[in-house]
C-alpha positions as CSV (number, residue, x, y, z in Angstrom):
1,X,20.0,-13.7,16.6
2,X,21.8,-11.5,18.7
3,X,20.4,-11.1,22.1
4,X,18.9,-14.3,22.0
5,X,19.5,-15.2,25.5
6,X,18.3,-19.0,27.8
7,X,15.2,-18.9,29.6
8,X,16.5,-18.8,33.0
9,X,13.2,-19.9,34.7
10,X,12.6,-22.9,32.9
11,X,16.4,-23.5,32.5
12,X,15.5,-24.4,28.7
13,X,16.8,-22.9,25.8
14,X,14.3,-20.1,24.0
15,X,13.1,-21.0,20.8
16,X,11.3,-18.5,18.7
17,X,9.3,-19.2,15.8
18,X,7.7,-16.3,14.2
19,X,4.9,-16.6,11.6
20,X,4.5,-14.0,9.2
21,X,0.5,-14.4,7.1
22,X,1.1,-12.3,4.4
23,X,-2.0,-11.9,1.3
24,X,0.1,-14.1,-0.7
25,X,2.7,-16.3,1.2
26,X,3.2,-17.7,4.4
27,X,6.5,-16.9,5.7
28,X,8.0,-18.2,9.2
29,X,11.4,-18.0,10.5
30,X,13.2,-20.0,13.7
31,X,15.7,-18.4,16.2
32,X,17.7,-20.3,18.6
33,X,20.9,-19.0,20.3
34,X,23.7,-19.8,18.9
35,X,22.4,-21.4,16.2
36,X,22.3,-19.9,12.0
37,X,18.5,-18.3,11.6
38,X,15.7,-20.9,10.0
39,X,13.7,-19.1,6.8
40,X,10.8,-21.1,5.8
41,X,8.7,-19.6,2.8
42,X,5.7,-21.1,0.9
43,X,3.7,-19.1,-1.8
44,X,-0.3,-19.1,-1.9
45,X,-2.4,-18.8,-5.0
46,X,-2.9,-15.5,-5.3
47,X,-5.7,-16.3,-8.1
48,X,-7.7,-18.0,-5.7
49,X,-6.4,-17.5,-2.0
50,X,-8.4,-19.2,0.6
51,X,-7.6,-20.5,4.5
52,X,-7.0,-24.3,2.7
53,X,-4.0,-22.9,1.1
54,X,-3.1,-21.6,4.0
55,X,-3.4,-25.1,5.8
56,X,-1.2,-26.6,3.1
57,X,1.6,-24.1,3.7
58,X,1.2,-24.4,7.6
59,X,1.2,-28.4,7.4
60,X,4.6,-28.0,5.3
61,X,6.0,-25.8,7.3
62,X,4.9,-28.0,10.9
63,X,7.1,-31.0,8.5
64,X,9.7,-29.0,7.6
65,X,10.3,-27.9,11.0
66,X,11.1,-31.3,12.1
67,X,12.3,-31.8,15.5
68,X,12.3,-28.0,16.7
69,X,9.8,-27.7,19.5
70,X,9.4,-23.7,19.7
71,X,9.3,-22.1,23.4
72,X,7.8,-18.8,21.8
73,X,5.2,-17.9,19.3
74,X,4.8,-14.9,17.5
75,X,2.4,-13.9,15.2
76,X,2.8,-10.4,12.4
77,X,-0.9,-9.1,12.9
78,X,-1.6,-6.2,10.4
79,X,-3.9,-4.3,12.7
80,X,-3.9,-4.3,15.8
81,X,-6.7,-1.4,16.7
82,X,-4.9,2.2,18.3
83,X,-2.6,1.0,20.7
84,X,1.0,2.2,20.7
85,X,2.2,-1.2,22.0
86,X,3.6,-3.4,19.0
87,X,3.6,-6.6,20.9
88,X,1.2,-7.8,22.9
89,X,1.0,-11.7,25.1
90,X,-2.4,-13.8,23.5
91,X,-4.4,-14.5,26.4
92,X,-8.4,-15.4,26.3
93,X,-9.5,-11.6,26.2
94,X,-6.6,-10.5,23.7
95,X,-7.9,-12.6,21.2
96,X,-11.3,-11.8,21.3
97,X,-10.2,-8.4,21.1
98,X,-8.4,-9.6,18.0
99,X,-11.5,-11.1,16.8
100,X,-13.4,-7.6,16.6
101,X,-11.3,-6.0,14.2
102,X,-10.9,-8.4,11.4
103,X,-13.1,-5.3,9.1
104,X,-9.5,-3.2,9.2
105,X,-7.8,-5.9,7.6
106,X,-9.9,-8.6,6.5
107,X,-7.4,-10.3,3.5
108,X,-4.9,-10.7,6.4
109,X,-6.8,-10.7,10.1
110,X,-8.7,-14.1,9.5
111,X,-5.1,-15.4,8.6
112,X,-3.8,-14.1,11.1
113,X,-6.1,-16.2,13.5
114,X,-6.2,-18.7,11.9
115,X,-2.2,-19.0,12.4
116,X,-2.9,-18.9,15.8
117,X,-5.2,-21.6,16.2
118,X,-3.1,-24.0,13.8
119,X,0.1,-23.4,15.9
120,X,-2.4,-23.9,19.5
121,X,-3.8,-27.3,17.4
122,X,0.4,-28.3,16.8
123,X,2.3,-26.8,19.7
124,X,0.1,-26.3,22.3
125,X,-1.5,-30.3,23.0
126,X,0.6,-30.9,25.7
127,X,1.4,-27.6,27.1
128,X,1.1,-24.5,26.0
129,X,3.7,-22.5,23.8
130,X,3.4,-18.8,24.6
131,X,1.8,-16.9,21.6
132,X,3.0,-13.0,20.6
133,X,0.9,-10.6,18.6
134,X,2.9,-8.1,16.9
135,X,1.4,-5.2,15.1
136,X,1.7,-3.9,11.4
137,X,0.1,-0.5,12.8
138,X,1.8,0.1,15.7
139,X,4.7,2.1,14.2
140,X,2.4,4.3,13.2
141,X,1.0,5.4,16.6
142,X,2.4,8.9,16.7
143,X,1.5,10.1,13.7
144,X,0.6,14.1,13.9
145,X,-3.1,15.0,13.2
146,X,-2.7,16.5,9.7
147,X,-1.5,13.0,8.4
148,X,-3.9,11.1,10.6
149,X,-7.1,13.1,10.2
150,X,-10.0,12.8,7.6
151,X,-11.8,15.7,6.8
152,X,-15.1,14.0,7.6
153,X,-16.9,14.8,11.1
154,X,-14.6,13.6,14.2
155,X,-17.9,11.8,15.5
156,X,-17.6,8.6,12.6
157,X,-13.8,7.9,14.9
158,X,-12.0,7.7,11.4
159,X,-8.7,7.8,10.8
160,X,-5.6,7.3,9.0
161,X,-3.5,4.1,10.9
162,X,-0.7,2.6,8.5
163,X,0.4,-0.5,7.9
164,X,3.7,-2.0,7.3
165,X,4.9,-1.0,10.3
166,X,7.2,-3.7,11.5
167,X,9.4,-3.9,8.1
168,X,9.6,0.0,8.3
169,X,10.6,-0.5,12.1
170,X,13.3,-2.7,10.7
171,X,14.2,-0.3,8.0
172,X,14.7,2.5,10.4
173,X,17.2,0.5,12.5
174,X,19.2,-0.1,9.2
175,X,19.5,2.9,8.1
176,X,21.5,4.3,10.5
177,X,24.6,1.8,9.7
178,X,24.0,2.6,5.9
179,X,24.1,6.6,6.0
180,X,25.2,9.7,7.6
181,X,23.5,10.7,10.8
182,X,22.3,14.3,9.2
183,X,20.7,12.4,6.2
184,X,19.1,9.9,9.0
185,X,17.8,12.5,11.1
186,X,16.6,13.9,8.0
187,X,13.5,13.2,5.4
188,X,13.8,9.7,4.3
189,X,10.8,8.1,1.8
190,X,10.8,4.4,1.6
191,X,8.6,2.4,-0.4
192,X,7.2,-0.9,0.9
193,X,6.1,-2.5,-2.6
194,X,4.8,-6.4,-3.0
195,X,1.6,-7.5,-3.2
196,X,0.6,-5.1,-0.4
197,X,2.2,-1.7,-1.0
198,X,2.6,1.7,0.9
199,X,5.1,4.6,1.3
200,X,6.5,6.2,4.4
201,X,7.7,9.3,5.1
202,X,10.2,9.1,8.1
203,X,12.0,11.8,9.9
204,X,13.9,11.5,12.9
205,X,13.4,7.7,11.5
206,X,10.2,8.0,12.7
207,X,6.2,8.1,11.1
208,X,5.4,11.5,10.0
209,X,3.0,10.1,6.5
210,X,2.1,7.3,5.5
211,X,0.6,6.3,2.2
212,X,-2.5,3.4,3.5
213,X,-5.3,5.3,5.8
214,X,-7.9,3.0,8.2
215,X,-8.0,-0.2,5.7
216,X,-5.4,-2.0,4.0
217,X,-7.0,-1.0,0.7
218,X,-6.2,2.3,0.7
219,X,-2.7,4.5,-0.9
220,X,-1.2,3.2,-4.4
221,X,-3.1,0.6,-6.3
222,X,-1.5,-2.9,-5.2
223,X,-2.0,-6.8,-6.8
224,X,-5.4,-6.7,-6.2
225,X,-6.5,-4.1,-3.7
226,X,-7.8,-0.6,-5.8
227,X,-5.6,2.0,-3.6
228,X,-7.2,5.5,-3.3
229,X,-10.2,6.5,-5.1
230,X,-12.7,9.3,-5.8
231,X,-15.3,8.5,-3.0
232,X,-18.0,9.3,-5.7
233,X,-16.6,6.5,-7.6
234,X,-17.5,4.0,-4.3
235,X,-20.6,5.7,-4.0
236,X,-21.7,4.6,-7.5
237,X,-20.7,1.3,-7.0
238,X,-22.6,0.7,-3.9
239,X,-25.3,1.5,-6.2
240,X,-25.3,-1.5,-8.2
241,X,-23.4,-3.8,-5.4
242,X,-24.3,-5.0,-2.5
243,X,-21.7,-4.8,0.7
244,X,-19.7,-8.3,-0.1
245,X,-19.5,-7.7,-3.7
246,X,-18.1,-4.1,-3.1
247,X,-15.6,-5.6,-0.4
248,X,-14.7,-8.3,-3.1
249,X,-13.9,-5.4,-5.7
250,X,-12.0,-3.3,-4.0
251,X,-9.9,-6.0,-2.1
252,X,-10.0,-8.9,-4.6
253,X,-10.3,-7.8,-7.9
254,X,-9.1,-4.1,-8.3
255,X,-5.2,-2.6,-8.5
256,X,-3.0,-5.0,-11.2
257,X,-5.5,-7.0,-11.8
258,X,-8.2,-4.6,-13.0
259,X,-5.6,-2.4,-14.9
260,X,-4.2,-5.4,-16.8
261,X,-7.7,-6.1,-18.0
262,X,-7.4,-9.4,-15.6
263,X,-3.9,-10.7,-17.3
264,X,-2.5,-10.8,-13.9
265,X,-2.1,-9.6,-10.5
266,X,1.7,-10.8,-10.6
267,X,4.5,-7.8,-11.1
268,X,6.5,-10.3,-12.2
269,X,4.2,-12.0,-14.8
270,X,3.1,-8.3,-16.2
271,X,7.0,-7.1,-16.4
272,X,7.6,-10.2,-18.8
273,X,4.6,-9.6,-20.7
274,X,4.5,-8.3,-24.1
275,X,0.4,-7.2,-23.9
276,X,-0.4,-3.6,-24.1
277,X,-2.6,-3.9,-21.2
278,X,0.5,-5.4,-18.9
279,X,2.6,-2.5,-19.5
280,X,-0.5,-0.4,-18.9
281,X,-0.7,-1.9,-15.7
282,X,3.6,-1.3,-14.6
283,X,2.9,2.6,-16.0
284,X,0.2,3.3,-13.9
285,X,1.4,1.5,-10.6
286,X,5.0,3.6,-11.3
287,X,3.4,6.6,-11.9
288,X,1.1,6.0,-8.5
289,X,4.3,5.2,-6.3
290,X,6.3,8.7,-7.7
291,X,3.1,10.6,-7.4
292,X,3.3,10.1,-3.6
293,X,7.4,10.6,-3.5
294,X,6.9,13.9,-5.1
295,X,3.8,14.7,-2.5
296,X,5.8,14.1,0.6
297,X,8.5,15.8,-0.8
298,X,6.0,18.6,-1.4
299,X,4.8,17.8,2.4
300,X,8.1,18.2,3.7
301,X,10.0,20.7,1.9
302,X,12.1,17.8,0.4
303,X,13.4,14.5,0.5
304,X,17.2,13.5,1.9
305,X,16.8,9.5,0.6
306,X,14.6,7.2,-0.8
307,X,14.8,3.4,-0.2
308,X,13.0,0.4,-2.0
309,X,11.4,-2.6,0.2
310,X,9.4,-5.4,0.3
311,X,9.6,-8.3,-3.2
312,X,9.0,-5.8,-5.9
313,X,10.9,-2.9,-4.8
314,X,14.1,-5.4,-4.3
315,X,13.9,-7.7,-7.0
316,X,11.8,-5.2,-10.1
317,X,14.3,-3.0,-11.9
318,X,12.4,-1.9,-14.5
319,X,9.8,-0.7,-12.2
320,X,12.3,1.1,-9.7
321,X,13.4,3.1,-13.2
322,X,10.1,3.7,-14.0
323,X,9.9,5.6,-10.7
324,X,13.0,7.5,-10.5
325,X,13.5,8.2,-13.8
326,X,11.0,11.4,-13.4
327,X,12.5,12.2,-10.2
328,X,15.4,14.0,-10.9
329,X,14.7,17.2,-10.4
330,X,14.5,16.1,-6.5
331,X,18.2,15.1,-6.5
332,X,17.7,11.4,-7.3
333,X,19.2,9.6,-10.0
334,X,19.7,6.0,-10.3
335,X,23.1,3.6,-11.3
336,X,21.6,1.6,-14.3
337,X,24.0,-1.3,-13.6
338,X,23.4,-1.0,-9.6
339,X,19.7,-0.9,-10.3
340,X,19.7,-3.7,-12.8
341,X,22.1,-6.1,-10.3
342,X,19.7,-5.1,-7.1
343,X,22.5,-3.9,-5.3
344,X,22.1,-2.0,-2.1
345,X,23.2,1.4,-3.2
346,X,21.1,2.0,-6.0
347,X,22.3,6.0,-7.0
348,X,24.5,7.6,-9.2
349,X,27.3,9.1,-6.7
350,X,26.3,12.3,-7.4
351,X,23.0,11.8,-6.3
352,X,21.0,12.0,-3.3
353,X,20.6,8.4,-1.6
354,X,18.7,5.9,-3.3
355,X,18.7,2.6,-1.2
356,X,17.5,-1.2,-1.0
357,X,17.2,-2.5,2.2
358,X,15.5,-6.3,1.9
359,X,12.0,-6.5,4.3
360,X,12.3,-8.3,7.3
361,X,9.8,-8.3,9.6
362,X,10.6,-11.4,11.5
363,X,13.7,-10.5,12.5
364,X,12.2,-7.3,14.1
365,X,9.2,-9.5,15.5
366,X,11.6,-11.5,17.1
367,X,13.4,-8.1,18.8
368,X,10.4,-7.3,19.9
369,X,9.1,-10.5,21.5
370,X,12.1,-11.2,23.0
371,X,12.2,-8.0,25.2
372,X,9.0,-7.9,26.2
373,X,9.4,-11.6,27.4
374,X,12.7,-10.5,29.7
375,X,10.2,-7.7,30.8
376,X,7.4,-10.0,32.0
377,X,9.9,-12.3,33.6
């Protein structure tokens, strides 16, 4: 990676390994300078996810590493409480800090951790490796009141955060080699869809809106996490559930799952399906995504690109048409042999932009790390 530089004070050569704990795959990569980038990926049971899965993927990844002995560790955390700082050294009191906000993000924080202590158990029985927290939320930090606030008494200390920050930190940087400065500097919509899903709205490339509030539940309906919701509707659950079983609903078994009538939480498995309830399912999360495209358009007195992230809004054509299809009459207007070969450019040439730029938050881990190590040198 570029500006991968020698540790000077050690007179050893840096090696980064960043582990990324996502709800349904662990992914890691290896930097070294002067050396090609290491991608390691292993899928989780998203039926039935659990810490032991987790171990499994961590214990092939520790074998598939082989020989490389990282001199950095860096960890994607999803929340990292209101802090504008997006990467922060995990001493004694960071992670207990750490520790207390595991109810923000609790499919991912207790991974997070976890990740921490396997790569401590690993690395860190001789000497210890240096450990990085990098935050999803950070990105975030400045966004103004009317997207942040709820309206709900200021006394409860609720508010909108975001998520997906580090991927739509990398974004931003790309964009900038992809399209004109004025479109840049402009209103730009990207949609981070996977099994965890949000929308942005960037100008001046940076936060102005973004679609998940304080939890990681909350925007477009995602695999198995419900999205937004009419708060009467969580009222009358926590009627007839008690606080577990409520998580477990809204996290667990809502979004996909729930509007598929259980068939499956997997874009991928509902595309290919020729139920009623599976196309049920693609409509609805389609319709959910636009919905919020045409709001922040409405927000922000239009829209000067769109771009598609994160493994369904790279790799699902039919659901990218799904979405733009209705969106014409904002200037957008898809290539039906671009969209169906995922190619980068996406549009028609007489339309506005319409982009894929692949997610990749440990490259911009990694960027981040690194200069705040030369800083604390």
């Amino acid at each position: 990676m570029e500006g991968l530089a020698l540790d000077n004070t050690a007179n050893k050569e840096v090696v980064l390994l960043v582990i990324n704990c996502g709800s349904s795959s662990l992914k890691a990569a290896c930097f070294i300078a002067d050396h090609p980038r290491k991608n390691f990926h292993y899928s989780i049971d998203t039926q039935q996810p659990s810490i032991a899965g987790f171990d499994e993927a961590f214990r092939q990844l520790f074998t598939d590493l082989g020989h490389i002995s990282p001199t950095l560790i860096a960890h994607r955390f999803v929340f990292g409480g209101h802090i504008e700082q997006a990467a922060r050294l995990v001493t004694a009191s960071e992670l207990q800090r750490l520790e207390t906000l595991t109810a923000f993000a609790p499919l991912h924080t207790p991974l997070h951790l976890h990740g921490i202590k396997r790569c401590t158990e690993y690395f860190c029985h001789q000497s210890p490796v240096p450990q990085w927290a990098c935050f999803d939320n950070a990105f975030h930090f400045q966004l103004p009141e009317l997207a942040y606030r709820y309206p709900i008494p200021e006394t409860f200390q609720l508010r909108r955060f975001g998520f997906h920050g580090l991927n739509y930190a990398h974004v931003a940087k790309q964009l900038p080699k992809l399209l004109d400065s004025h479109i840049t500097q402009g209103r730009i919509v990207v949609a981070h869809l996977g099994s965890g899903c949000s929308l942005c709205l960037l100008e001046h490339l940076q936060s102005i809106d973004t679609s998940m509030g304080s939890s990681t539940a909350g925007g477009i309906p995602m695999a198995t996490r419900s999205g937004d919701m009419d708060p009467g509707v969580i009222l009358t659950l926590a009627k007839t559930l008690d606080s577990s079983k409520l998580h477990d609903l809204i996290f667990n078994q809502s979004g996909l799952r729930a509007l598929s009538n259980g068939e499956s939480n997997d874009m991928q498995k509902l595309l290919a399906s020729k139920s009623d309830a599976a196309a049920f399912a693609v409509d609805y999360f389609a319709r959910s995504v636009r919905a919020f495209i045409g709001g922040y358009a409405a927000k922000a007195g239009g829209i000067d690109a769109l771009v598609f992230t994160g493994g369904i809004g790279e790799h699902a054509a039919e659901v990218r048409r799904l979405i733009c299809e209705p969106l014409s009459f904002l200037g957008f207007e898809l290539s039906e042999v671009a969209n169906q070969s995922n190619q980068i450019w996406l549009s028609q040439p007489a339309s506005k932009p319409i982009l894929i730029i692949p997610a990749d938050e440990e490259s911009e881990i990694a960027s981040l790390v690194l200069n705040q190590s030369m800083i604390n040198k």
